[in-house]
LUMVEX-518408 format. One record per residue (C-alpha): z, x, y; residue in one letter. Coordinates in pm, 1 decimal. Each point is the difference from the previous one (the first is absolute). Example, Ala and Ser with C-alpha at 12.3 -4.5 7.8 and 13.67 -1.06 7.14 Angstrom:
<nodes>
<node><Z>780.0</Z><X>1230.0</X><Y>-450.0</Y><code>A</code></node>
<node><Z>-66.0</Z><X>137.0</X><Y>344.0</Y><code>S</code></node>
</nodes>
This chain:
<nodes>
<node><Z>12080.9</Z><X>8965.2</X><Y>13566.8</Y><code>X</code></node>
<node><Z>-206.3</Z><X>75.0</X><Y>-244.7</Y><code>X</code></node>
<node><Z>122.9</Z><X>263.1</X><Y>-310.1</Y><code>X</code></node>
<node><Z>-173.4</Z><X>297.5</X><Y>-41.8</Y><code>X</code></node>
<node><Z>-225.5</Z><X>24.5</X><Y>-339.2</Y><code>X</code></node>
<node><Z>148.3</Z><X>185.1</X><Y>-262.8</Y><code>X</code></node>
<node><Z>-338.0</Z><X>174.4</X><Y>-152.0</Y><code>X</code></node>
<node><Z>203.8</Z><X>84.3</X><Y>-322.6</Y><code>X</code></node>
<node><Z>0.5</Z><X>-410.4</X><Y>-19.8</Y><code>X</code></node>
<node><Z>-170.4</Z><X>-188.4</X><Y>-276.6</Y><code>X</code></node>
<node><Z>-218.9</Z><X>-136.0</X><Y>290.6</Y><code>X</code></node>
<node><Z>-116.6</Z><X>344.3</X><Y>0.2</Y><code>X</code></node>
<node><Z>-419.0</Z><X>52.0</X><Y>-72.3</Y><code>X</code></node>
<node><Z>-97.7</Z><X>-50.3</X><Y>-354.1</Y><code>X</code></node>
<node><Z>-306.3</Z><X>277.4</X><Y>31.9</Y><code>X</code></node>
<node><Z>297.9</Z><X>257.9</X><Y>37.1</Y><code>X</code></node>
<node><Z>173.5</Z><X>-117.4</X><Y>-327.8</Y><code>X</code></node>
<node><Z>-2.0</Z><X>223.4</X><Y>-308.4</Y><code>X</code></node>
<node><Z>-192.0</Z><X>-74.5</X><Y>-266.8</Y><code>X</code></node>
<node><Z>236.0</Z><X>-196.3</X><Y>-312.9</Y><code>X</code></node>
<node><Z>-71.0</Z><X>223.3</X><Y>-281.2</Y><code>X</code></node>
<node><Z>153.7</Z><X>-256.2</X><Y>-234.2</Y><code>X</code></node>
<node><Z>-242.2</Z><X>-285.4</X><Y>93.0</Y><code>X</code></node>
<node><Z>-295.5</Z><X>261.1</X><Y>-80.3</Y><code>X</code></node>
<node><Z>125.8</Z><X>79.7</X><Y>-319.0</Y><code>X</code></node>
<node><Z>21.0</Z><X>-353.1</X><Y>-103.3</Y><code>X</code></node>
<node><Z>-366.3</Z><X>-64.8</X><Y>114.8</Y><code>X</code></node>
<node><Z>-150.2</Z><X>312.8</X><Y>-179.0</Y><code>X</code></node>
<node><Z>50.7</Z><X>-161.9</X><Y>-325.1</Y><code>X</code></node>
<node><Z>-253.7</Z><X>-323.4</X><Y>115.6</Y><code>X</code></node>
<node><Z>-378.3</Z><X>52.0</X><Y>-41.5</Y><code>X</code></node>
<node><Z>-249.9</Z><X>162.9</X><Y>235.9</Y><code>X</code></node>
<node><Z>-316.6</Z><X>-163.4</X><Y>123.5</Y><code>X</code></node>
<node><Z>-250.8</Z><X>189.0</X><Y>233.3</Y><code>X</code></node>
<node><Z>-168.3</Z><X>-219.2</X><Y>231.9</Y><code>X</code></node>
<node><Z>-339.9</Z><X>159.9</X><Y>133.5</Y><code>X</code></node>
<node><Z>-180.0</Z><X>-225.2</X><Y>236.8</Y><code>X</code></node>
<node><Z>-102.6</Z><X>49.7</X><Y>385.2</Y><code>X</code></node>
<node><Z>125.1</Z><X>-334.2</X><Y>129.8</Y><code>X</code></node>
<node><Z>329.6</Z><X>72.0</X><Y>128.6</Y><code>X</code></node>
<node><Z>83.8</Z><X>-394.4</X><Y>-52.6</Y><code>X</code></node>
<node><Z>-70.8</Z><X>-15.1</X><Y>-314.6</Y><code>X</code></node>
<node><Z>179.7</Z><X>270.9</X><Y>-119.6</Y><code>X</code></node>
<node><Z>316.9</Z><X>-94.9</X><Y>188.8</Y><code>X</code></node>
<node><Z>-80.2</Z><X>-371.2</X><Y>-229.8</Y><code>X</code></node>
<node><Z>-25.7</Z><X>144.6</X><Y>-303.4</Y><code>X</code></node>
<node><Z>284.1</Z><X>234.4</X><Y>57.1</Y><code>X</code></node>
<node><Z>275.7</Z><X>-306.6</X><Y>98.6</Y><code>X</code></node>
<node><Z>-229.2</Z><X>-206.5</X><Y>-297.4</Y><code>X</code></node>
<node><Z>126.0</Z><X>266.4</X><Y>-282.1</Y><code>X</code></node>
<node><Z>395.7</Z><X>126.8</X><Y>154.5</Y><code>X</code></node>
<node><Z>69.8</Z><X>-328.9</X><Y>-55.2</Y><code>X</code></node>
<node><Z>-74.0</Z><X>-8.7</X><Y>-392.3</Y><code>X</code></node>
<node><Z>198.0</Z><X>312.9</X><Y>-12.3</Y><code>X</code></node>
<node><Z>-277.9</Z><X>294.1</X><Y>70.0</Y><code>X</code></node>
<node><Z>16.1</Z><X>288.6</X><Y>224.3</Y><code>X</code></node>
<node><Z>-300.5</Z><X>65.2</X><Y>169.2</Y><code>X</code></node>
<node><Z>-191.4</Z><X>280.4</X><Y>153.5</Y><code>X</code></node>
<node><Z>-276.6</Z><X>-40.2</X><Y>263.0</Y><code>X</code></node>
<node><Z>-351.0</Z><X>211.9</X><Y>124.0</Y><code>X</code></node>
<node><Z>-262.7</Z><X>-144.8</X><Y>220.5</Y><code>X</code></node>
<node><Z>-247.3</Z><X>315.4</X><Y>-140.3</Y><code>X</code></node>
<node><Z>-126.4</Z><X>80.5</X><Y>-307.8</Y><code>X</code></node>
<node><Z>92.7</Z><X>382.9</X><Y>111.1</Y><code>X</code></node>
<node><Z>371.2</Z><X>-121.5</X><Y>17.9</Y><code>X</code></node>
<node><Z>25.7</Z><X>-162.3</X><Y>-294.3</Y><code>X</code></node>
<node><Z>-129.1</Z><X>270.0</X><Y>-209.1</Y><code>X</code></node>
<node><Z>337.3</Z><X>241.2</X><Y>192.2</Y><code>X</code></node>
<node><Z>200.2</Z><X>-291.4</X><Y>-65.4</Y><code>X</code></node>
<node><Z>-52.7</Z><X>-84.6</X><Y>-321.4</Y><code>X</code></node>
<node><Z>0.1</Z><X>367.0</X><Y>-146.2</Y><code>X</code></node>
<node><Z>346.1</Z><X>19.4</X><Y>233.5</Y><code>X</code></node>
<node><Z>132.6</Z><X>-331.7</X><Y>-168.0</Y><code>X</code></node>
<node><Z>-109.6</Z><X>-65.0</X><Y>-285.1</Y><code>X</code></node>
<node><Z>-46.8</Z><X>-387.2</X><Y>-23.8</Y><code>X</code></node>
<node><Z>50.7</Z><X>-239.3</X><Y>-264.1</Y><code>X</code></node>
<node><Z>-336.1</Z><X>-180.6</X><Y>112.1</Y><code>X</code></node>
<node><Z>-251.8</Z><X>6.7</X><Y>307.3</Y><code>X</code></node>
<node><Z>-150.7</Z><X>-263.0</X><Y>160.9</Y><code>X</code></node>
<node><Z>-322.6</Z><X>80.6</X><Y>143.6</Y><code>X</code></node>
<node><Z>-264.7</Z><X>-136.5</X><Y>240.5</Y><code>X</code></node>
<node><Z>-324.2</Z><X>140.4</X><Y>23.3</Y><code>X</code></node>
<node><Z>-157.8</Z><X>-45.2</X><Y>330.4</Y><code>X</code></node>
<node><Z>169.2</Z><X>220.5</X><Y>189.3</Y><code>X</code></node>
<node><Z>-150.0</Z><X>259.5</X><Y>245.2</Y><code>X</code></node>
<node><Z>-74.8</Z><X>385.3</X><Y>-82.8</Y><code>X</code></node>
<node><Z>142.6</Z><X>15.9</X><Y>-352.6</Y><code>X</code></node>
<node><Z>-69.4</Z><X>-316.8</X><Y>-173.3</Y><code>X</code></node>
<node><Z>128.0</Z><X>-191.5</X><Y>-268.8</Y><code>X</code></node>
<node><Z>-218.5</Z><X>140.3</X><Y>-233.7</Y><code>X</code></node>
<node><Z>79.6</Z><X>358.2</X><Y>72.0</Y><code>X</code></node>
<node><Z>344.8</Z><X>-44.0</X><Y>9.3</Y><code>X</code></node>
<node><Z>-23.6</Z><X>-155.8</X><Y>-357.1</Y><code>X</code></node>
<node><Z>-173.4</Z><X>270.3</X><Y>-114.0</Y><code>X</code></node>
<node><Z>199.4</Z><X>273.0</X><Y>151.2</Y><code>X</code></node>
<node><Z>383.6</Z><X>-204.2</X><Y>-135.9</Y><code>X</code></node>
<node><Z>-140.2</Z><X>92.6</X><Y>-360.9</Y><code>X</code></node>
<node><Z>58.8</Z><X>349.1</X><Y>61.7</Y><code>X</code></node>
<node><Z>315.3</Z><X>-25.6</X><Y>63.0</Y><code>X</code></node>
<node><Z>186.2</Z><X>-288.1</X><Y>-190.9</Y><code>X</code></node>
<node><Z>-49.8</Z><X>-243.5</X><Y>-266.8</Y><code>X</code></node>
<node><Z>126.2</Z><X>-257.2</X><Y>244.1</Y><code>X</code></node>
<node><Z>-102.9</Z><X>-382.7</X><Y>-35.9</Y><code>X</code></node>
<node><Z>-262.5</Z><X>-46.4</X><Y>338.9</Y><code>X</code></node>
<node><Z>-75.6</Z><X>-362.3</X><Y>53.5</Y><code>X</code></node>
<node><Z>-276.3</Z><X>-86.9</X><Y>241.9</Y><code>X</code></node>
<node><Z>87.0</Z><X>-286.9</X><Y>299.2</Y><code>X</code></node>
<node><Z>-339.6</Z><X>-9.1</X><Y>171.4</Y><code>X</code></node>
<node><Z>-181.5</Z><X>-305.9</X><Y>174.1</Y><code>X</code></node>
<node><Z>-310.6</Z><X>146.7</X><Y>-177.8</Y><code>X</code></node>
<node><Z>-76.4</Z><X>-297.5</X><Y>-250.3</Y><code>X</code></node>
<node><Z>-341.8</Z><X>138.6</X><Y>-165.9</Y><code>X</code></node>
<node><Z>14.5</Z><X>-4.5</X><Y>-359.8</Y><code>X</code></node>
<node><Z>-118.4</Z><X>432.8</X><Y>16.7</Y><code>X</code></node>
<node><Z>314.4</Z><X>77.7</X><Y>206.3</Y><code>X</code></node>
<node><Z>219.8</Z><X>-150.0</X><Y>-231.6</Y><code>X</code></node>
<node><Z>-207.9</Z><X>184.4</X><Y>-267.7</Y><code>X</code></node>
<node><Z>45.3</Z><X>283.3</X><Y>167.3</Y><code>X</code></node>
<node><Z>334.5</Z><X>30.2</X><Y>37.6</Y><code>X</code></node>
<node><Z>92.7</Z><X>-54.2</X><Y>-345.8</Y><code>X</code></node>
<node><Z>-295.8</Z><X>291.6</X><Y>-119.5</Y><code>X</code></node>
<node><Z>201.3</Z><X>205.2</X><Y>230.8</Y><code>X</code></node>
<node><Z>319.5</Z><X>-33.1</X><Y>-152.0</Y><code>X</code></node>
<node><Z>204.3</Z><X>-331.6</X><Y>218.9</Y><code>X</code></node>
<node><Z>165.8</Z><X>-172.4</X><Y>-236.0</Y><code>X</code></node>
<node><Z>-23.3</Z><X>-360.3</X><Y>212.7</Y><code>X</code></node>
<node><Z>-188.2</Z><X>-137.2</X><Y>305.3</Y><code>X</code></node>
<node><Z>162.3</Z><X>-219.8</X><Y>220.8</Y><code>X</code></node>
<node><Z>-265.9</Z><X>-185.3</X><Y>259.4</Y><code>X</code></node>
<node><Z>127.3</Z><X>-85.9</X><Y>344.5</Y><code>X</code></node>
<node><Z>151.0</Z><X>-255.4</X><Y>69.5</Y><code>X</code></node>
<node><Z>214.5</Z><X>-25.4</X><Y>-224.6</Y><code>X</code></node>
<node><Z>320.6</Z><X>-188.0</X><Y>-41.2</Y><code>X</code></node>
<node><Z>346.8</Z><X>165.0</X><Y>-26.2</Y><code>X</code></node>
<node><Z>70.3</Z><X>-143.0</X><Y>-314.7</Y><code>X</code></node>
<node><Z>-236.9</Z><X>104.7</X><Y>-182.2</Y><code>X</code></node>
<node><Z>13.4</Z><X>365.2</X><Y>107.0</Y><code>X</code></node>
<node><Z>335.1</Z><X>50.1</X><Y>-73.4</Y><code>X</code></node>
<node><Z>-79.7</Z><X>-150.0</X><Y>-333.3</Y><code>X</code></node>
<node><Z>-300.6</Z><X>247.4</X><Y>-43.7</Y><code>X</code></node>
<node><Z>194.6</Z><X>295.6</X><Y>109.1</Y><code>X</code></node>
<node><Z>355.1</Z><X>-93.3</X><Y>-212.0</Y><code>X</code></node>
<node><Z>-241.9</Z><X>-4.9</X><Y>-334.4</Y><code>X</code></node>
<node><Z>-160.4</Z><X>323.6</X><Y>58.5</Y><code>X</code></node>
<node><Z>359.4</Z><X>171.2</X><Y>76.5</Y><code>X</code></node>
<node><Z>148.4</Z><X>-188.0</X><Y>-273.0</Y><code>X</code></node>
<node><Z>-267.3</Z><X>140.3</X><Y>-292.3</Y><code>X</code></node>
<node><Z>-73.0</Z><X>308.0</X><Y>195.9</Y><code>X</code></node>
<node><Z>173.2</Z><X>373.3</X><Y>-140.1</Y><code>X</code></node>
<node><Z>180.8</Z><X>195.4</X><Y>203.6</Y><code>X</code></node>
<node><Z>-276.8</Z><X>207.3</X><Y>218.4</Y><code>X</code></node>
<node><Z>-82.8</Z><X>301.9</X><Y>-125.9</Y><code>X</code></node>
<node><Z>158.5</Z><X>283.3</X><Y>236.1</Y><code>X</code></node>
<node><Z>-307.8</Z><X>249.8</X><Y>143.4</Y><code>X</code></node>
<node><Z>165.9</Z><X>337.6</X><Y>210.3</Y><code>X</code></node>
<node><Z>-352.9</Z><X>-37.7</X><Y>204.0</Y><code>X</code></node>
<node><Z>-51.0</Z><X>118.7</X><Y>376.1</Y><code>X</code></node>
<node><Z>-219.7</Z><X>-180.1</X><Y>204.7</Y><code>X</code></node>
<node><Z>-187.8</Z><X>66.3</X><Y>339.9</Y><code>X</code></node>
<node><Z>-154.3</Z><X>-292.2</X><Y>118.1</Y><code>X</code></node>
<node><Z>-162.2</Z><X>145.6</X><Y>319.5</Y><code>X</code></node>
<node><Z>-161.2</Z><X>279.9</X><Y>-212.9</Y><code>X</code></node>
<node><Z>-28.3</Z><X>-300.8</X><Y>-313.5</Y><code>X</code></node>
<node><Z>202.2</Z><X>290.0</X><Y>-191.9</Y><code>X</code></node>
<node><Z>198.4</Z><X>-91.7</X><Y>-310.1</Y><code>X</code></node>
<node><Z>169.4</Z><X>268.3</X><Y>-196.2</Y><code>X</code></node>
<node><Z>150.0</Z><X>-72.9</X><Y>-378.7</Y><code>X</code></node>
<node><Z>268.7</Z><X>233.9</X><Y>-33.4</Y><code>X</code></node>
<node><Z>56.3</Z><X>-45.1</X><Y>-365.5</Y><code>X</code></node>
<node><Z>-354.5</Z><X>-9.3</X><Y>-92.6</Y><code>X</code></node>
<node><Z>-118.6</Z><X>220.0</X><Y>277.0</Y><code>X</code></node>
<node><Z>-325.6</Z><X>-224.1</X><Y>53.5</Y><code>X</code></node>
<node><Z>-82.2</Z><X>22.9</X><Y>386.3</Y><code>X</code></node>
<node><Z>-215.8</Z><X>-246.1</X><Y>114.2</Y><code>X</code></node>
<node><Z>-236.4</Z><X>-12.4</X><Y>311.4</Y><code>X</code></node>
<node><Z>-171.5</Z><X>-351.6</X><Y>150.7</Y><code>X</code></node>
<node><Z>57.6</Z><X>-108.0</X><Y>-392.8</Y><code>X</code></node>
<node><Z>-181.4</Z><X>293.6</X><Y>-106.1</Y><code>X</code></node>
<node><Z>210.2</Z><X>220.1</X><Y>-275.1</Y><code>X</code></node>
<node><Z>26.6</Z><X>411.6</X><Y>124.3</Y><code>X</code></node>
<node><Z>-28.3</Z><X>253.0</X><Y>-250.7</Y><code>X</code></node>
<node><Z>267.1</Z><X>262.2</X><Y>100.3</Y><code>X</code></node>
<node><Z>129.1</Z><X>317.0</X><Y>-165.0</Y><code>X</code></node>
<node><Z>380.7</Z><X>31.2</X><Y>-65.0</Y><code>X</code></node>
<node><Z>58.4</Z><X>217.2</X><Y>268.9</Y><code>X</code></node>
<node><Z>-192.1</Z><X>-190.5</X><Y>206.4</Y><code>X</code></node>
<node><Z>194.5</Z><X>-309.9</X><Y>-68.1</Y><code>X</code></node>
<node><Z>317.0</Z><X>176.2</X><Y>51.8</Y><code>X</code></node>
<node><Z>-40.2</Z><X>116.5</X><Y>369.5</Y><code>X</code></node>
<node><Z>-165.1</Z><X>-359.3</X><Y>35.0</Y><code>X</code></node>
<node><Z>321.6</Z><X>-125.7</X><Y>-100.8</Y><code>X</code></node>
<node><Z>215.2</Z><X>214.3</X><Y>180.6</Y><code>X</code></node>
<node><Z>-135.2</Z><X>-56.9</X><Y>319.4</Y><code>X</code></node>
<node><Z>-17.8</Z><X>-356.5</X><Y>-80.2</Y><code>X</code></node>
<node><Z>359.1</Z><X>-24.4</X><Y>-63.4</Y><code>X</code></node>
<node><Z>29.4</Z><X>151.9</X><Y>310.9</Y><code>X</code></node>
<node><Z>-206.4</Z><X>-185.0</X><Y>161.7</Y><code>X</code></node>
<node><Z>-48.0</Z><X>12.8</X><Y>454.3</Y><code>X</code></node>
<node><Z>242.0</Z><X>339.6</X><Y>-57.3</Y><code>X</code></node>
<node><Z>-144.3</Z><X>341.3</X><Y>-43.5</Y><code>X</code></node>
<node><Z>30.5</Z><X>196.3</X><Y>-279.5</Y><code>X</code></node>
<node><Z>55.3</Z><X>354.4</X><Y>15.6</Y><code>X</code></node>
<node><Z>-250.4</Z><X>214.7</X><Y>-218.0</Y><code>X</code></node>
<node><Z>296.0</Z><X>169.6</X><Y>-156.8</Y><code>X</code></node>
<node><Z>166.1</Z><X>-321.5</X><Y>-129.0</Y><code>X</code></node>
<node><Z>-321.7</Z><X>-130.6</X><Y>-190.6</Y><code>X</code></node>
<node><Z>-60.0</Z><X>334.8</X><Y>-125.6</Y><code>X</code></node>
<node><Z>340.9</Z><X>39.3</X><Y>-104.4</Y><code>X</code></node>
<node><Z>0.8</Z><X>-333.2</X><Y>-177.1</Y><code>X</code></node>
<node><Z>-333.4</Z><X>21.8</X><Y>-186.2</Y><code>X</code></node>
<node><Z>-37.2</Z><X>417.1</X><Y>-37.6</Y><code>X</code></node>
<node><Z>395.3</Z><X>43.7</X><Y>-17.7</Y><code>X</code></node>
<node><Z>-96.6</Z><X>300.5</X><Y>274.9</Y><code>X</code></node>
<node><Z>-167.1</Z><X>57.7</X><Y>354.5</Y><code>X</code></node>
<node><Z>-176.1</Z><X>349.1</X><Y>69.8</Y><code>X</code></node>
<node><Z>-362.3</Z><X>53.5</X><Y>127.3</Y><code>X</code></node>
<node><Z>-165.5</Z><X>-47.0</X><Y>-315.6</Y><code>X</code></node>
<node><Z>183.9</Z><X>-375.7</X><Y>-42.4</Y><code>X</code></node>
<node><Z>-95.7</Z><X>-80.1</X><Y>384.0</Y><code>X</code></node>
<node><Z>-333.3</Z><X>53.4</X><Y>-38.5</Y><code>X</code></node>
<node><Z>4.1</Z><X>-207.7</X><Y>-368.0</Y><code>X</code></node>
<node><Z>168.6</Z><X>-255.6</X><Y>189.0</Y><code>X</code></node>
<node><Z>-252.9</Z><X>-11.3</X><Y>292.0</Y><code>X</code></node>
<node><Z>-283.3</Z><X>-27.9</X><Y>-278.1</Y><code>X</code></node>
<node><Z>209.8</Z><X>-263.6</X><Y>-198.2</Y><code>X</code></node>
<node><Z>21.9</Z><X>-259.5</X><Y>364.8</Y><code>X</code></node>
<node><Z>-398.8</Z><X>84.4</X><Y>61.9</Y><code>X</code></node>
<node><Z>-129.0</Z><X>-118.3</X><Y>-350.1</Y><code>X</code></node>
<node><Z>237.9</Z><X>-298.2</X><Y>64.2</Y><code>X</code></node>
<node><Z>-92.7</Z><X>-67.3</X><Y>310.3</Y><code>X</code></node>
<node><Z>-353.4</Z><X>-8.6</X><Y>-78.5</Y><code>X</code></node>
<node><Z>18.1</Z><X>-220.8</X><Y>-341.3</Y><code>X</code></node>
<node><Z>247.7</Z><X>-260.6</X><Y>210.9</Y><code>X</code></node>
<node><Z>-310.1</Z><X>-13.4</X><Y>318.0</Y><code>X</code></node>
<node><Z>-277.2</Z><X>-25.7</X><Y>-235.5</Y><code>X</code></node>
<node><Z>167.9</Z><X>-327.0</X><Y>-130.7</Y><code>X</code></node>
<node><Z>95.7</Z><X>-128.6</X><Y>365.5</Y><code>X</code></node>
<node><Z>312.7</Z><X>117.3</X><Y>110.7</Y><code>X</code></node>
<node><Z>6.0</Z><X>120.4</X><Y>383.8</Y><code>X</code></node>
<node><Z>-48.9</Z><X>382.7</X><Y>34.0</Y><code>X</code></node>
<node><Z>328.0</Z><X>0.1</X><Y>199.1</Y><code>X</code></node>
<node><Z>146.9</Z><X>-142.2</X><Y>-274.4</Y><code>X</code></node>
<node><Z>97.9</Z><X>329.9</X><Y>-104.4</Y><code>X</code></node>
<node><Z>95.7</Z><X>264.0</X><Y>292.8</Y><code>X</code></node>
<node><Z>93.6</Z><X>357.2</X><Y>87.0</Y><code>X</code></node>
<node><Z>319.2</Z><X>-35.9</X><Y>193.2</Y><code>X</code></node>
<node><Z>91.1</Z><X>283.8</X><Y>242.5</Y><code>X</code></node>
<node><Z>-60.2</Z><X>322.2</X><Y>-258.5</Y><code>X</code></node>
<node><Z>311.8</Z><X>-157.6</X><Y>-155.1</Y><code>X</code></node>
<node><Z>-88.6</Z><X>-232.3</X><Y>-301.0</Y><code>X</code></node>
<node><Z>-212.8</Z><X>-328.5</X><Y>-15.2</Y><code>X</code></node>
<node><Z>44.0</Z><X>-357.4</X><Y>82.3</Y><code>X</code></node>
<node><Z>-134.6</Z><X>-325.8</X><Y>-145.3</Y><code>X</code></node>
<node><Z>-40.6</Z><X>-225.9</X><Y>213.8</Y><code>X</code></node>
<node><Z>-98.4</Z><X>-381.4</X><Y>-4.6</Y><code>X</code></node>
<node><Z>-179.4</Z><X>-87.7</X><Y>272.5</Y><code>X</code></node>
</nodes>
């Protein structure tokens, strides 16, 4: 007769394990490369291609993502193709200066001499054609790590869907790569709700936190404040929900 299974038994599923905090801790100290490219097979290559020369890696299949990831993660370096569909190559190469000094090297199967112009005018520091052998991308990739500083740390927000990006120590907002003059206080509730961002905010907590106080007078500064900010972030692209009344209780920023 067979013996009944024991689900406390090693034999027990490996998706219910716990995570080893120990083996993360010992992988955080390795490199980071971003991989941004659409085909789903050629990330999972290059990804198996660089953990085994001692590199964590980090994967989007959008330009979109891998602005969130890389302002989320900070890379040491991104590898980036450009054909890609809605946001390009290009834009996302534009868009990654805003928010680190990260090393971006192109891997495209673009081979005309203005692409590869390109690229470098924009700020990649190497462009790798496809195909390419393994060799000689790990080789490409281990000199740029190896004479690269440490990347400069930006606190930056960044919404792709609305093609947002917030510096929070310089307090330059950006909108569809275009640079948005705000006032102080209009920053602040900007970055309030951002920091908050998909919750409401009640209009006594941003009050509180920019005015120190909430009466009538501070409501209806505060309702004045979101309208010229509203209007400056639409006039440079951003959707007008971007920014919404939520119930009569505060606002919400929302990117969608």
């Amino acid at each position: 007769m067979n013996s009944p299974v024991n689900k406390n038994s090693s034999t027990a599923d490996d998706s219910h394990l716990g995570l080893d905090v120990d083996l993360v801790r010992e992988l955080s100290g390795f490199r980071l490369a971003l991989i941004v490219d659409d085909d789903e097979d050629t990330v999972s290559l290059l990804k198996l291609t660089l953990r085994r020369e001692g590199i964590n890696v980090v994967s989007a299949i959008s330009g979109e993502t891998a602005l969130q990831i890389a302002a989320e993660t900070q890379p040491d370096i991104i590898l980036l193709d450009i054909m890609m569909p809605g946001m390009d190559g290009w834009q996302t190469l534009q868009r990654l200066k805003y928010i680190s000094q990260v090393p971006v090297v192109i891997i495209s199967a673009i081979l005309h001499e203005d692409a590869v112009v390109r690229a470098f005018e924009n700020g990649a520091i190497d462009y790798i054609k496809k195909p390419y052998s393994h060799k000689e991308i790990v080789a490409r990739i281990q000199a740029i790590l190896n004479r690269a500083a440490p990347p400069e740390q930006h606190k930056v927000m960044v919404f792709p869907k609305s093609k947002m990006i917030i510096d929070l120590e310089t307090h330059l907002v950006r909108v569809d790569d275009q640079a948005v003059k705000l006032s102080p206080q209009e920053f602040d509730v900007l970055q309030i709700l951002a920091q908050n961002a998909a919750h409401p905010v009640t209009y006594e907590d941003i009050a509180d936190r920019i005015w120190g106080e909430y009466n009538p007078e501070v409501h209806n500064r505060l309702k004045w404040v979101v309208h010229t900010l509203r209007k400056k972030l639409i006039q440079f692209g951003a959707p007008e929900h971007l920014i919404s009344n939520y119930q009569r209780f505060g606002y919400l920023l929302q990117d969608q």
